[in-house]
Phi, psi and omega in degrees: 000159187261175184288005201248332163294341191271319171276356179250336163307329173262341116336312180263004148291337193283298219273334158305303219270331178289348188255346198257006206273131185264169177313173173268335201259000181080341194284161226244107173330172169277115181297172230230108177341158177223168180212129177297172122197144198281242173303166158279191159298329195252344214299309268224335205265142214199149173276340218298330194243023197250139186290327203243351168315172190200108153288147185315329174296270187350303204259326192237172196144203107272041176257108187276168171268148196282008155232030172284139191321153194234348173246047201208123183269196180242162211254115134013134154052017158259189221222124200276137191261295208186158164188152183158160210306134177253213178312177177302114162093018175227136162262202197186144196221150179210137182225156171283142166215098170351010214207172184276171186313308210262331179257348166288326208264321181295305172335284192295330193272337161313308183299314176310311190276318158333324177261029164108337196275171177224147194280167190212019185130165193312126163071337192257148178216106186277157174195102230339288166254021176262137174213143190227180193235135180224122168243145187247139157222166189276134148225186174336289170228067188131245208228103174274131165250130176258109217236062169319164175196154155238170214279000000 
C-alpha cells in the first residue's frame, strides 16, 4: 500500500472507533418529553343521521334480506356484498364469489333453472309472474354477482 492509502485507512478507523465509543459514566441518555393526544378529529363522527349510511351489521355478511326470493338459490361458497333498492318495486343482493366471471355465470345460471326459473333472455329469469335480472362482473377476488328481484 502507498502511504496515502495508508493514512485514509487509518483515518477512517480512527473515526469508526470514535463514533463506537460509549459514555464513560454509563448513564442513560435524558429521557424523552412524551405528549398526550387526544381523540382524532373525526372520532366524534356518526351515520346516525345519514339515510343512505348502510352498516355493516345490515349490508355485509351472510345475512340475506327477508324478502329475497326463498326459492332461488345462492351461488356456492359466496358471500353477500351489499343490498338494498333497485328500480321501482325491486331490489337487489350483490354477492362475492371466488371464482372467474365465466364459470361463476355458467354454474349459477345452471343452478338457477335447475330450481325451477326458465331463462327469458340475456340475465333474465321467469318464475310465474316473477322475474329476476342476474349480472356477473370481475370483481376484486373473483366474481361479483348482482341478483335483482322483484318485492
Amino acid at each position: 500500500m502507498t502511504g496515502s492509502a495508508l493514512r485514509i485507512v487509518a483515518l477512517v478507523l480512527a473515526v469508526g472507533l470514535v463514533g463506537c465509543r460509549q459514555d464513560p459514566g454509563g448513564q442513560a441518555s435524558a429521557p424523552l418529553e412524551t405528549e398526550e393526544i387526544g381523540d382524532p378529529v373525526d372520532a366524534a363522527v356518526t351515520t346516525e343521521y345519514d339515510v343512505q349510511a348502510k352498516s355493516a351489521v345490515e349490508s355485509v355478511g351472510a345475512q340475506l334480506p327477508g324478502d329475497f326470493p326463498r326459492d332461488l338459490p345462492l351461488y356456492r361458497s359466496s358471500s353477500v356484498i351489499n343490498y338494498g333498492p333497485a328500480q321501482e318495486n325491486r331490489r337487489f343482493v350483490e354477492l362475492s364469489v371466488p371464482a372467474q366471471p365465466a364459470k361463476v355465470e355458467q354454474r349459477y345460471n345452471e343452478q338457477i333453472e335447475a330450481a325451477g326459473w326458465r331463462r327469458h333472455g340475456e340475465g333474465e329469469f321467469v318464475r310465474g309472474s316473477r322475474t329476476i335480472v342476474v349480472t356477473y362482473r370481475e370483481g376484486t377476488l373473483g366474481t361479483w354477482v348482482r341478483i335483482e328481484y322483484p318485492t
